[in-house]
FIKOLZA-1660 file (N, C-alpha, C; in steps of 0.1 Angstrom, whole numbers, plus 5000, padded with zeros to 4 digits):
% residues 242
   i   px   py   pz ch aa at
   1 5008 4988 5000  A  X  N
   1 5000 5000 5000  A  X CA
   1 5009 5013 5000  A  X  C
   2 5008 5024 4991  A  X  N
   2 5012 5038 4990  A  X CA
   2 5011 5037 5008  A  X  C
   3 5024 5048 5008  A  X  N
   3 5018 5057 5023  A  X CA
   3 5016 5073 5022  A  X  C
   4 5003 5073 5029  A  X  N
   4 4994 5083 5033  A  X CA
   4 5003 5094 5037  A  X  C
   5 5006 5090 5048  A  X  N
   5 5018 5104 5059  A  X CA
   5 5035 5098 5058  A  X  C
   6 5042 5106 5052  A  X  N
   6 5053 5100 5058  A  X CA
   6 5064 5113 5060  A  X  C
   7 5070 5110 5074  A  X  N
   7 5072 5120 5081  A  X CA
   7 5087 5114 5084  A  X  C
   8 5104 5125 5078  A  X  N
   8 5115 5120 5084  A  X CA
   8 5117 5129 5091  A  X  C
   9 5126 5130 5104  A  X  N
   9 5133 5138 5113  A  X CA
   9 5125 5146 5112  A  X  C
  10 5114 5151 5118  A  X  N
  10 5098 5162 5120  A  X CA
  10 5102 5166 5131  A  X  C
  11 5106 5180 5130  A  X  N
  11 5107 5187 5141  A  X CA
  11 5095 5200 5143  A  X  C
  12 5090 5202 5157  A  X  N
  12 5083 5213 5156  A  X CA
  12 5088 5223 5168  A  X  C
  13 5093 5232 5168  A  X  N
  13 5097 5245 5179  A  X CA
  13 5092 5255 5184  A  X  C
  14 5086 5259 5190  A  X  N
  14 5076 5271 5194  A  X CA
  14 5083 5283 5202  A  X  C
  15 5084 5293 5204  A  X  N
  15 5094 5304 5212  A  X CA
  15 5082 5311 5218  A  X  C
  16 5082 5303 5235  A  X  N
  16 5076 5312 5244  A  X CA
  16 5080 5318 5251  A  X  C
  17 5080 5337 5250  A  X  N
  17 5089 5341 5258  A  X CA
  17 5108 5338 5251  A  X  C
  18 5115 5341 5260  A  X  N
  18 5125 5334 5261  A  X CA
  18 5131 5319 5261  A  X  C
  19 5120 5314 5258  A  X  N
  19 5121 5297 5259  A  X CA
  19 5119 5292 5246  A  X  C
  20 5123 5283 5240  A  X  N
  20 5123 5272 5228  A  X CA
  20 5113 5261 5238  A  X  C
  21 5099 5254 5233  A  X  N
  21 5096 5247 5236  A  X CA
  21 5098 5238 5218  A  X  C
  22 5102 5226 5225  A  X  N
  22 5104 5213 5212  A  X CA
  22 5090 5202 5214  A  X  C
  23 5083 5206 5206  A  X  N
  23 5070 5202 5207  A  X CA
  23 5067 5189 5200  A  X  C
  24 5079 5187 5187  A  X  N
  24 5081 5174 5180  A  X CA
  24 5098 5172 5180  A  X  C
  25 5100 5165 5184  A  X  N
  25 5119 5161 5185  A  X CA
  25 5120 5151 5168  A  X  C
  26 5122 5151 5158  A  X  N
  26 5129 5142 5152  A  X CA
  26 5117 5131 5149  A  X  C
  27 5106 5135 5147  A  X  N
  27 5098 5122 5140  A  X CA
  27 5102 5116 5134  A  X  C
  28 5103 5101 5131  A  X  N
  28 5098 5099 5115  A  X CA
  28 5090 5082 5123  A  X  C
  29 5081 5080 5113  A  X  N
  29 5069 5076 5111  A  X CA
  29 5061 5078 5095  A  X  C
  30 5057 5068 5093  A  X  N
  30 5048 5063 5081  A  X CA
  30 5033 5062 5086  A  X  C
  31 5027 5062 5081  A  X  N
  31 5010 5059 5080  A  X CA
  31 5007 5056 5067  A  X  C
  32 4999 5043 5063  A  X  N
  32 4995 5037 5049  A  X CA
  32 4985 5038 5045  A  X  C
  33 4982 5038 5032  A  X  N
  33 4971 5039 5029  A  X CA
  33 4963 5027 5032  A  X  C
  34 4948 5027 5040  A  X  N
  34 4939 5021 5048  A  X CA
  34 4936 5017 5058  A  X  C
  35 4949 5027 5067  A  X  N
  35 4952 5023 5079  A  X CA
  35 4945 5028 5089  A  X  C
  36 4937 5025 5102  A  X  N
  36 4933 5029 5109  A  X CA
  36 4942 5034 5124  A  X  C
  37 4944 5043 5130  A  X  N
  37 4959 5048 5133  A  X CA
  37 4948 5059 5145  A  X  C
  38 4951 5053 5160  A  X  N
  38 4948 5062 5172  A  X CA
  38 4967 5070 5176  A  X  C
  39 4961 5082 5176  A  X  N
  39 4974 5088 5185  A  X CA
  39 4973 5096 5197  A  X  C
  40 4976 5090 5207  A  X  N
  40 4979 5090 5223  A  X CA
  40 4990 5097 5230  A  X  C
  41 4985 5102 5240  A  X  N
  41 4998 5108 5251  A  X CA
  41 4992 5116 5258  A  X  C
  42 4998 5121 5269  A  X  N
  42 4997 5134 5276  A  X CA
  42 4999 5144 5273  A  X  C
  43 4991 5153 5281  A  X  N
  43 4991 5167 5273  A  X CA
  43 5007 5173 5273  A  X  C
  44 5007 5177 5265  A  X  N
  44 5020 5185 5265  A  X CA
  44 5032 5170 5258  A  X  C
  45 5029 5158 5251  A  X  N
  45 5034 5150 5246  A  X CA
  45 5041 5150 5230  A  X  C
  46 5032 5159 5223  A  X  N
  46 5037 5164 5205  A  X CA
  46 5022 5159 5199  A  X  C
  47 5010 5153 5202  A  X  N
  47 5006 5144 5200  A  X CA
  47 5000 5156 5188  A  X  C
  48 4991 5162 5195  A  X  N
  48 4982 5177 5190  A  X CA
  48 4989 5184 5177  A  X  C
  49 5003 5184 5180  A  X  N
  49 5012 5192 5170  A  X CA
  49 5014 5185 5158  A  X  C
  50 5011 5170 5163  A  X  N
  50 5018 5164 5153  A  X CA
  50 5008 5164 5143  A  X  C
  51 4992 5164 5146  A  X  N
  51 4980 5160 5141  A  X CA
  51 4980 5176 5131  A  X  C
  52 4985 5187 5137  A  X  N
  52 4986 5200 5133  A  X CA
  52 4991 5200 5126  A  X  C
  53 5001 5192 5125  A  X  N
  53 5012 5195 5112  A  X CA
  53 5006 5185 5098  A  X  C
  54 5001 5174 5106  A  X  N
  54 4997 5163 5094  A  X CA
  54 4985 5169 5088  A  X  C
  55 4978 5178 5094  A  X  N
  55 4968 5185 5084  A  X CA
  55 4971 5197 5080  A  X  C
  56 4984 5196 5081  A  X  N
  56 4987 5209 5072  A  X CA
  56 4980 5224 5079  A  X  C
  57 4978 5222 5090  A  X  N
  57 4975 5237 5098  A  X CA
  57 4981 5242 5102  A  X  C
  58 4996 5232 5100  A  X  N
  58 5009 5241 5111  A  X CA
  58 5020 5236 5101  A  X  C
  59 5032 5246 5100  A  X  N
  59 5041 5237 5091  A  X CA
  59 5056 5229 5104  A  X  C
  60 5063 5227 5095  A  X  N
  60 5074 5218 5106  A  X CA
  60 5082 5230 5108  A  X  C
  61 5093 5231 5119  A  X  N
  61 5103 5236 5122  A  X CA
  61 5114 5233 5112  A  X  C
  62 5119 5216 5110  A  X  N
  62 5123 5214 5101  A  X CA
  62 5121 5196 5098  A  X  C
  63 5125 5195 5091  A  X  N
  63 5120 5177 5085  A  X CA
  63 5114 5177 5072  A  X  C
  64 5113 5164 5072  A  X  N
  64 5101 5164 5057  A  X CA
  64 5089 5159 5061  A  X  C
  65 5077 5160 5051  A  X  N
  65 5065 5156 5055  A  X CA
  65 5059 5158 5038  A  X  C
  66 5055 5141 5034  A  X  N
  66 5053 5137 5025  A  X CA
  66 5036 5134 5029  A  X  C
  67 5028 5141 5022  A  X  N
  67 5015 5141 5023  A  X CA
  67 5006 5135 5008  A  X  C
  68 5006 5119 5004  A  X  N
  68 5001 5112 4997  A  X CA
  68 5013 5116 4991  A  X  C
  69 5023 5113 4991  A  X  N
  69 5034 5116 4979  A  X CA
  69 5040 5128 4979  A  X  C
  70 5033 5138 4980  A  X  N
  70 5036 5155 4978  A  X CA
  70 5043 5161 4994  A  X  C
  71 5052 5166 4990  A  X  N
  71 5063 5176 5000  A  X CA
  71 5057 5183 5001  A  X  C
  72 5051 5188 5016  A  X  N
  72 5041 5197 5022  A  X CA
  72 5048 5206 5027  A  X  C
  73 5056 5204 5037  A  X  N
  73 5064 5206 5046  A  X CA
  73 5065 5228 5043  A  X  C
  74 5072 5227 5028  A  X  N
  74 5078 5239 5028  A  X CA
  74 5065 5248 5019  A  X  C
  75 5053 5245 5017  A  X  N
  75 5043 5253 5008  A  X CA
  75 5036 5267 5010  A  X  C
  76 5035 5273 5005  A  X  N
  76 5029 5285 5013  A  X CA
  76 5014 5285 5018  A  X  C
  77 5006 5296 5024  A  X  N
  77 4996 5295 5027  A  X CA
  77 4984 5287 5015  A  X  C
  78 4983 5293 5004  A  X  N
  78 4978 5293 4995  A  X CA
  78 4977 5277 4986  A  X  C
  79 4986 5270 4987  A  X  N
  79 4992 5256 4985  A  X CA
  79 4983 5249 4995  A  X  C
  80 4987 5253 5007  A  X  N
  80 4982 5242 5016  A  X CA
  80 4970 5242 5016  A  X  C
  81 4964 5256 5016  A  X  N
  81 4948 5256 5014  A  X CA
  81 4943 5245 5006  A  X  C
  82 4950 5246 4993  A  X  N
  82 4946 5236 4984  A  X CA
  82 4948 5221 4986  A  X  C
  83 4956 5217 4989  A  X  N
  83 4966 5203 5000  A  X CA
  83 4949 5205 5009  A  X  C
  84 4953 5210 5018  A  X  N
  84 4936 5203 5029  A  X CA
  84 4926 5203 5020  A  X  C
  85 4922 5208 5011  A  X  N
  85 4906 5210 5003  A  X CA
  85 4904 5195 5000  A  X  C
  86 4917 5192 4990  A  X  N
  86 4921 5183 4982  A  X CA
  86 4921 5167 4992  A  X  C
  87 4930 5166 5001  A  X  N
  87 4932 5154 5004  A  X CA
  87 4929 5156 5018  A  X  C
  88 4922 5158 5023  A  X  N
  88 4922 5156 5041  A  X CA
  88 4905 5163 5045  A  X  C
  89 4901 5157 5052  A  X  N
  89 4888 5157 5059  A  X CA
  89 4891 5157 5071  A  X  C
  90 4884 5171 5078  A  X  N
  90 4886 5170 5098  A  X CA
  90 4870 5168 5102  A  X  C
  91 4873 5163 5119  A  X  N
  91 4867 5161 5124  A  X CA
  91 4874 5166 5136  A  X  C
  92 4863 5174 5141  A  X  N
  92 4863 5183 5159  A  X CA
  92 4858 5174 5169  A  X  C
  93 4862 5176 5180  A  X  N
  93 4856 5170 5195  A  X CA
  93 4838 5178 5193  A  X  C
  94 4843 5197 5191  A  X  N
  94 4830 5204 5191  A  X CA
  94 4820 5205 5178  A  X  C
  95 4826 5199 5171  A  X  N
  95 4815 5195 5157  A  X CA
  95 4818 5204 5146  A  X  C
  96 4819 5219 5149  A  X  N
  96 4823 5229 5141  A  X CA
  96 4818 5233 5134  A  X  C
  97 4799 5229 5137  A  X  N
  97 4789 5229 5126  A  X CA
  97 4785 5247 5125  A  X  C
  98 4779 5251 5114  A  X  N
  98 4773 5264 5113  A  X CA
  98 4757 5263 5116  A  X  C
  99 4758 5270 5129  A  X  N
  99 4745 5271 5141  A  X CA
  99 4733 5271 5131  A  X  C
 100 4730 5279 5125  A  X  N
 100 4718 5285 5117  A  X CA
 100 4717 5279 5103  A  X  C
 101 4726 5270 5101  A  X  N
 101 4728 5267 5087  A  X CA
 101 4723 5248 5090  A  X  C
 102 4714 5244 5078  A  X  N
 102 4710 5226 5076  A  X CA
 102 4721 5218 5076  A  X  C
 103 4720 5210 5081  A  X  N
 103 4726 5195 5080  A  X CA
 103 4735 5193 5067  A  X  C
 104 4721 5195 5051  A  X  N
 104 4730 5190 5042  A  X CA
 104 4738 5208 5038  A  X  C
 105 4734 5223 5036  A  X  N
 105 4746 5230 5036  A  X CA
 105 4754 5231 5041  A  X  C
 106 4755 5229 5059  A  X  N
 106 4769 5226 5061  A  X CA
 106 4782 5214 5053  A  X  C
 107 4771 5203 5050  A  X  N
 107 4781 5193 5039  A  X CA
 107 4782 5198 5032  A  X  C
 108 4776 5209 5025  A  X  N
 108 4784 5213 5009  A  X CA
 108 4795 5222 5016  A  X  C
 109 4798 5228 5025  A  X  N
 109 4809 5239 5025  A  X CA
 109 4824 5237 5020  A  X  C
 110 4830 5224 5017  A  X  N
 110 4845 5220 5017  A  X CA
 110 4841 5220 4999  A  X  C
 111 4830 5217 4995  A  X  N
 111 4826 5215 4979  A  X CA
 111 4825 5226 4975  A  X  C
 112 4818 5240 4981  A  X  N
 112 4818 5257 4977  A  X CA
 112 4831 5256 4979  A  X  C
 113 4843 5254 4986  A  X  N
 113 4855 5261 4987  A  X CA
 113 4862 5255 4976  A  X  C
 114 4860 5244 4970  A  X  N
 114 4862 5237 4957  A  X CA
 114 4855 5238 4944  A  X  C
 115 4846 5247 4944  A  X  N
 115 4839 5249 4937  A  X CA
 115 4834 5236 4924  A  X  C
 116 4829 5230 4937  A  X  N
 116 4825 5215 4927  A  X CA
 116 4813 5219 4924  A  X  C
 117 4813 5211 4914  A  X  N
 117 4798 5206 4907  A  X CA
 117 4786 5199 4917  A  X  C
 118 4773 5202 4916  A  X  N
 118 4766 5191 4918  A  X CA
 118 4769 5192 4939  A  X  C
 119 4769 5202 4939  A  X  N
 119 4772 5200 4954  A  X CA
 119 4760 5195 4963  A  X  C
 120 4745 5196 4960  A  X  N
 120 4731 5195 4974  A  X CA
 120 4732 5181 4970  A  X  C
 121 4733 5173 4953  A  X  N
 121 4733 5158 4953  A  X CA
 121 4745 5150 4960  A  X  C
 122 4758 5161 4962  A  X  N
 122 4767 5153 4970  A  X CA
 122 4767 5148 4984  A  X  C
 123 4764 5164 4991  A  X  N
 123 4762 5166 5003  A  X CA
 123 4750 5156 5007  A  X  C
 124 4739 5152 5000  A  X  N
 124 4730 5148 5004  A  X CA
 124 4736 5128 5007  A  X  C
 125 4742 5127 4997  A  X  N
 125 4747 5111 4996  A  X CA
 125 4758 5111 5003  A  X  C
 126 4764 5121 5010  A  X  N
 126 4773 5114 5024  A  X CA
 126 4760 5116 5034  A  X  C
 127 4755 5125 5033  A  X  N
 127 4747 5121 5045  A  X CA
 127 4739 5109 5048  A  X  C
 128 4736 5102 5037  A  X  N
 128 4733 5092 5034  A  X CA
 128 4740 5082 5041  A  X  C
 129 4754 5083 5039  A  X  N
 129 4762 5070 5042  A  X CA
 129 4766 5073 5055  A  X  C
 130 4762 5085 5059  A  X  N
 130 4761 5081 5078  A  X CA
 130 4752 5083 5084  A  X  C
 131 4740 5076 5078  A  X  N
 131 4727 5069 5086  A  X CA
 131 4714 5085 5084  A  X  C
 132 4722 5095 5078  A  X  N
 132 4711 5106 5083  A  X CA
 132 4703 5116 5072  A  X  C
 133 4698 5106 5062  A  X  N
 133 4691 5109 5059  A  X CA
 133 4679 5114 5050  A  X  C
 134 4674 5112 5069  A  X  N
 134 4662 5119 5070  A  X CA
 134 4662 5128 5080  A  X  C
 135 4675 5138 5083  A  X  N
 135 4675 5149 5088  A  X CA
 135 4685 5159 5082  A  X  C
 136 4686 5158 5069  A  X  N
 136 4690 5168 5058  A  X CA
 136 4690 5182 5063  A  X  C
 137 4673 5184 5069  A  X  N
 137 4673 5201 5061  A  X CA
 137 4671 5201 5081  A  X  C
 138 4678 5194 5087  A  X  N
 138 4677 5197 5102  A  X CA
 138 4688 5208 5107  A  X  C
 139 4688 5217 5118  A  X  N
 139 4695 5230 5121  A  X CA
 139 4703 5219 5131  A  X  C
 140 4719 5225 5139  A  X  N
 140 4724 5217 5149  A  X CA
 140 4716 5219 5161  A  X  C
 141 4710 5226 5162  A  X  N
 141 4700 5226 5172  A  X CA
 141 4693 5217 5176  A  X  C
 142 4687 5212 5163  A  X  N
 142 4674 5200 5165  A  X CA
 142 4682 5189 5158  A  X  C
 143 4693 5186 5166  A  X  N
 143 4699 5175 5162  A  X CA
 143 4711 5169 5174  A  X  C
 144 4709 5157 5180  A  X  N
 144 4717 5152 5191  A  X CA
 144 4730 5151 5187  A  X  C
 145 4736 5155 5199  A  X  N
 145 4753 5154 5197  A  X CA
 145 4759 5146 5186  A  X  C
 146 4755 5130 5184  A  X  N
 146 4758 5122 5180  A  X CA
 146 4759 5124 5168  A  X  C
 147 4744 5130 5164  A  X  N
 147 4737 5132 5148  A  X CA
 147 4746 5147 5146  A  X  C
 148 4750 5154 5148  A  X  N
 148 4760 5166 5149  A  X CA
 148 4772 5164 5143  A  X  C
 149 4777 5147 5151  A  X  N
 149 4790 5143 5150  A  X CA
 149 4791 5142 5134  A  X  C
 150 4778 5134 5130  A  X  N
 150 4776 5125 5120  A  X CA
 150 4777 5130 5105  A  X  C
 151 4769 5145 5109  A  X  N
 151 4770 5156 5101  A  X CA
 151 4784 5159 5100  A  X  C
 152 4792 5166 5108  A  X  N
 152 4808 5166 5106  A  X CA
 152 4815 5162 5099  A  X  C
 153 4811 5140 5103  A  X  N
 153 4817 5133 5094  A  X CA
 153 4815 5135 5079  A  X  C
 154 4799 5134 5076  A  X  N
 154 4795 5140 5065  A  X CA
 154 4806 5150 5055  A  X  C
 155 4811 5157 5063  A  X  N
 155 4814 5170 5057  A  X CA
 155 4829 5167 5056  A  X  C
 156 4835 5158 5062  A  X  N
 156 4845 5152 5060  A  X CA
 156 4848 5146 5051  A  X  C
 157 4837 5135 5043  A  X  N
 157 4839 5128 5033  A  X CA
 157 4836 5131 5018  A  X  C
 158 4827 5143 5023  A  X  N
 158 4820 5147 5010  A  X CA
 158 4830 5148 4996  A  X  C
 159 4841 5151 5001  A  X  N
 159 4853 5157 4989  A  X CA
 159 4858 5144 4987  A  X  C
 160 4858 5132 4993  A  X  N
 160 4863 5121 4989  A  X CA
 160 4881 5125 4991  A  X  C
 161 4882 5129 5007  A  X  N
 161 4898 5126 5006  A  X CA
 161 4902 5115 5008  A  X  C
 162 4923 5115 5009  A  X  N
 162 4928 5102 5009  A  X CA
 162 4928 5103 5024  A  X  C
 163 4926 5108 5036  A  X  N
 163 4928 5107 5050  A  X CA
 163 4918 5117 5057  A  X  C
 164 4912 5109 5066  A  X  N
 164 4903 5113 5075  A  X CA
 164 4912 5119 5090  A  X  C
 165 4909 5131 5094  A  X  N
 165 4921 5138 5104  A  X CA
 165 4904 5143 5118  A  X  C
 166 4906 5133 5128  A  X  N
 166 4897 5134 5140  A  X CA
 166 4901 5138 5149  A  X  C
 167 4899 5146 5159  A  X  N
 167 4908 5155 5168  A  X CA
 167 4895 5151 5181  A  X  C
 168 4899 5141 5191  A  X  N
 168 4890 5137 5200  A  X CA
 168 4873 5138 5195  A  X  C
 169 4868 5130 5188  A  X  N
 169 4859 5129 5182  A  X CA
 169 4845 5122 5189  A  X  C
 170 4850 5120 5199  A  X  N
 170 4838 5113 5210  A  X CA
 170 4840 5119 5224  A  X  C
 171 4849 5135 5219  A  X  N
 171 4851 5134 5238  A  X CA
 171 4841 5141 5246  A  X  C
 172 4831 5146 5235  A  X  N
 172 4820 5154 5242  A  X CA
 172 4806 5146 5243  A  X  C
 173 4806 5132 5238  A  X  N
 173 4799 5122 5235  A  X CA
 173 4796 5112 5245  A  X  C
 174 4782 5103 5251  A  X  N
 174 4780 5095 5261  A  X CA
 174 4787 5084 5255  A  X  C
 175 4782 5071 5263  A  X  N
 175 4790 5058 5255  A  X CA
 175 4785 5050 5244  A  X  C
 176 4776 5053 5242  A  X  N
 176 4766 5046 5234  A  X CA
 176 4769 5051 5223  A  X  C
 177 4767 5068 5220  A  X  N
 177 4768 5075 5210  A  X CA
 177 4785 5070 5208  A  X  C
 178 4796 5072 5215  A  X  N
 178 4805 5071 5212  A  X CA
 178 4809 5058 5204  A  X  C
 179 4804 5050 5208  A  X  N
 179 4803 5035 5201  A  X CA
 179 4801 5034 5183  A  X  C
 180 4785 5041 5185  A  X  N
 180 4782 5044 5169  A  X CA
 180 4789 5055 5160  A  X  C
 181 4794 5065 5168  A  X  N
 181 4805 5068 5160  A  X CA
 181 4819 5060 5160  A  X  C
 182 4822 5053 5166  A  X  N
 182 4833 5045 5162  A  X CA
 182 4830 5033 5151  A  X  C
 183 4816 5033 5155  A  X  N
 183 4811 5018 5142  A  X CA
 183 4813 5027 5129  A  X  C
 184 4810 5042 5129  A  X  N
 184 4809 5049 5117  A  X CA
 184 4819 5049 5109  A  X  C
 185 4833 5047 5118  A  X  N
 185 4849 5052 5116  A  X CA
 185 4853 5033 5111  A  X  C
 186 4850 5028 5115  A  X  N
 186 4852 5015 5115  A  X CA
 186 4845 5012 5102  A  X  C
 187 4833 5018 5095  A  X  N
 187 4825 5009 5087  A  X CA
 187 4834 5020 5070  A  X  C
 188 4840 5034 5080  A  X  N
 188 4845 5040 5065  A  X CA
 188 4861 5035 5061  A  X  C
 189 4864 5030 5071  A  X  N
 189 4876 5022 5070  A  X CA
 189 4880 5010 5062  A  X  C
 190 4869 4998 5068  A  X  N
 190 4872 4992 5059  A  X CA
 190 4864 4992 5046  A  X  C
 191 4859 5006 5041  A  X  N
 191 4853 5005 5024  A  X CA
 191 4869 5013 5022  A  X  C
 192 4877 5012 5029  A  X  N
 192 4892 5020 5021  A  X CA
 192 4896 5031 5024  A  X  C
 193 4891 5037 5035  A  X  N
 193 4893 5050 5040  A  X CA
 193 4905 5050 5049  A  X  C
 194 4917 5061 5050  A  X  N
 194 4925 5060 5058  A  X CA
 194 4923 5069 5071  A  X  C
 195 4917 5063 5082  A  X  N
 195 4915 5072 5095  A  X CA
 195 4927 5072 5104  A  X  C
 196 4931 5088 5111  A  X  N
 196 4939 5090 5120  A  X CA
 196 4932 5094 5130  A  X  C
 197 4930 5092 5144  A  X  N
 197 4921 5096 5153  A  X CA
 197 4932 5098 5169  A  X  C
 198 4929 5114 5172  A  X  N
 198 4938 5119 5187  A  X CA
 198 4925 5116 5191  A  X  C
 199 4930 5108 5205  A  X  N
 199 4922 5108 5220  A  X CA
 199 4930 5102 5233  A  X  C
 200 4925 5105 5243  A  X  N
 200 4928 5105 5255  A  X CA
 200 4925 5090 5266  A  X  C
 201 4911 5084 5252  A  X  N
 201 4906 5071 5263  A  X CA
 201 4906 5059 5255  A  X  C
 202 4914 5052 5263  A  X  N
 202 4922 5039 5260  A  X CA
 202 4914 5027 5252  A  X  C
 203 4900 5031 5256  A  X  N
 203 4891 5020 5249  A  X CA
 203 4890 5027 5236  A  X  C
 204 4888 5041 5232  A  X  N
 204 4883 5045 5222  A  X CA
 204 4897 5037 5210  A  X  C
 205 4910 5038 5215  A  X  N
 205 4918 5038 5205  A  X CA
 205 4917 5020 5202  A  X  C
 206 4916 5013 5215  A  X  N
 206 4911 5002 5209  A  X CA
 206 4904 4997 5199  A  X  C
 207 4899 5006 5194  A  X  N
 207 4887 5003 5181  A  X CA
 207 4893 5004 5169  A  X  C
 208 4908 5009 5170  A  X  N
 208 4916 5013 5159  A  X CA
 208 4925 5002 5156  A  X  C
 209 4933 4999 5146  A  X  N
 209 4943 4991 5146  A  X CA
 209 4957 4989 5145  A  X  C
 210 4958 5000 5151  A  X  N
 210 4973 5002 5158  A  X CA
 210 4975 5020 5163  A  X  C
 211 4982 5019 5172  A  X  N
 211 4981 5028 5189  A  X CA
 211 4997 5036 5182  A  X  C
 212 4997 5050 5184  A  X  N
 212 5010 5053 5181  A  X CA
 212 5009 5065 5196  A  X  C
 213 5019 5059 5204  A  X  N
 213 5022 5070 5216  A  X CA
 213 5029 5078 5214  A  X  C
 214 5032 5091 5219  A  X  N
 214 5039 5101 5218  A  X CA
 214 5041 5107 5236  A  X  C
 215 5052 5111 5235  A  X  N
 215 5059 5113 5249  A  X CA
 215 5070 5123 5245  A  X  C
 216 5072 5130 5255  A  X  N
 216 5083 5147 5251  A  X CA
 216 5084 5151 5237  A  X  C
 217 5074 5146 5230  A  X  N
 217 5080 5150 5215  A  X CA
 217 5083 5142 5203  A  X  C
 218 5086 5131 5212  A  X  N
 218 5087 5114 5201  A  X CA
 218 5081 5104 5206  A  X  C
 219 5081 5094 5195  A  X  N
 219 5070 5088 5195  A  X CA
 219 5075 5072 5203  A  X  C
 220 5069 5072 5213  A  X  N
 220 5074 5060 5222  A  X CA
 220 5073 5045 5222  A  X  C
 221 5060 5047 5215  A  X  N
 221 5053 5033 5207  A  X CA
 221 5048 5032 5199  A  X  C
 222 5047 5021 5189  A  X  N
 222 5045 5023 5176  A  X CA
 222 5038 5010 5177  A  X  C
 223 5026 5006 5175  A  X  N
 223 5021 4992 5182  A  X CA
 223 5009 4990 5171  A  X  C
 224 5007 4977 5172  A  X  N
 224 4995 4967 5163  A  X CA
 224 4986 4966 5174  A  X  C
 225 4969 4964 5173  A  X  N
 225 4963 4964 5181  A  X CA
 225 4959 4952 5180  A  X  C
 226 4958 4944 5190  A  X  N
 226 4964 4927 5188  A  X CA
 226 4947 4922 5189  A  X  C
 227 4938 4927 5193  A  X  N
 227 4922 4926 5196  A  X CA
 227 4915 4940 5191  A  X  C
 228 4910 4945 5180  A  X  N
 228 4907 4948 5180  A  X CA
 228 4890 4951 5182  A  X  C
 229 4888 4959 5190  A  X  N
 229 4874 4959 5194  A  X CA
 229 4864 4965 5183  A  X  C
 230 4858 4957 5181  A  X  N
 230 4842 4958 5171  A  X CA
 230 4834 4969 5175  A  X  C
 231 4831 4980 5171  A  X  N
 231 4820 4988 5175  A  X CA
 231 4807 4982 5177  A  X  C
 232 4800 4973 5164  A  X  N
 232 4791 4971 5162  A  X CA
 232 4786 4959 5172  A  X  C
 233 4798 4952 5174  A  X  N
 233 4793 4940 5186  A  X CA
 233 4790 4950 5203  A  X  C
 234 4797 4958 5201  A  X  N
 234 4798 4964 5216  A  X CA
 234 4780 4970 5212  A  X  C
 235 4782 4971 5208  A  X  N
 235 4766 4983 5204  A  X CA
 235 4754 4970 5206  A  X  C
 236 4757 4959 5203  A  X  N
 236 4743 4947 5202  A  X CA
 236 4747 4946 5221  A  X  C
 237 4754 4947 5228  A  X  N
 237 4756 4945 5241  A  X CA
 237 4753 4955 5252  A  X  C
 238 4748 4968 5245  A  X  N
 238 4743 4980 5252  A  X CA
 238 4725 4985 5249  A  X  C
 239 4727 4986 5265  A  X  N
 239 4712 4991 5262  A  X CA
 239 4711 5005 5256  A  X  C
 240 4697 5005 5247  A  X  N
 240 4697 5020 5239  A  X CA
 240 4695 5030 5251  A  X  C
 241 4702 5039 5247  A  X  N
 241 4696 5056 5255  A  X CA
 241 4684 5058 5258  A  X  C
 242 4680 5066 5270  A  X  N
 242 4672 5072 5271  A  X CA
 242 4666 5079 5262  A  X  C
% end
């Protein structure tokens, strides 16, 4: 399989004050294409920086960073814009939906910045493929956390990138919901989708299939997930919500 991220000697530096904080020491790491990939650590670990730099919202101090093949690393504003349009879909903890705006026009926003074609039949057919719908022309208001999330995702896939980029994606979420969003992440994975997901809870990354830890800035473990846990089974074993 091509790889998705590949990252040598990735350094990231910050100047607070008088201080040099080294927020990535000397990465290097791969990620392939279809891989489902949790990244872990404590705050203040590189973990956040690293996810910042892999979506191209931050550039490196110094290193390379090969993004589907393409040298990211050194592009200017205007490049990258294009680089995230193009290959990368985010997902927020807080959803990042527009309050006053439906379900399916929030999905078209990444398709107006691309000025695609055919954008209400697109937006409409990811919503589709994450169960919702029949809540298209619904506001985030009149729509549960979960269904919020789902829309997100939505808006994630709509452009058909090569990497899905989740930044604690269940952390505002009960367990149940969190479940079905991980069946969601799970069910776009294996149709070929490459997911990277930051979080903090140990079971969530279990859903994934391999654990990459980060600690002062490098990466401390680099692990296969030897069981991976089934969303969809955990979900037949829970009682529905209130």
């Amino acid at each position: 399989m091509p790889n998705i991220i590949e990252v040598h000697k990735l350094c990231k530096d910050y100047v607070m004050g008088d201080q040099v904080v080294h927020a990535l020491r000397s990465v290097d790491l791969t990620i392939e294409q279809g891989e489902f990939v949790a990244i872990m650590g404590p705050s203040g670990s590189g973990k956040s920086t690293f996810m910042n730099v892999a979506g191209c919202l931050d550039r490196p101090s110094s290193g390379e960073y090969l993004l589907n093949g393409e040298a990211v690393a050194r592009m200017g504003d205007n490049a990258l814009a294009e680089v995230r349009n193009k290959y990368l879909g985010f997902i927020f903890q807080n959803f990042n939906l527009l309050p006053r705006t439906s379900a399916v026009k929030n999905v078209e926003l990444p398709l107006m910045y691309a000025n695609a074609k055919n954008r209400t039949e697109r937006a409409k057919k990811a919503l589709e493929m994450v169960g919702l719908g029949q809540r298209m022309d619904h506001k985030p208001s009149e729509l549960s956390g979960g269904q919020q999330q789902r829309v997100a995702i939505a808006r994630a896939i709509v452009n058909e990138p090569v990497l899905l980029l989740a930044d604690e994606p269940t952390g505002n979420l009960d367990s149940h919901t969190s479940e079905e969003i991980m069946a969601l992440f799970q069910d776009l994975n294996r149709q070929g989708k490459t997911v990277v997901i930051v979080t903090h809870e140990e079971e969530i990354a279990l859903h994934c299939k391999r654990i990459i830890r980060f600690k002062d800035g490098r990466v401390l473990v680099d692990e296969k997930v030897k069981n991976q846990v089934d969303a969809r089974e955990v979900l037949k074993g829970m009682p529905e919500p209130d």
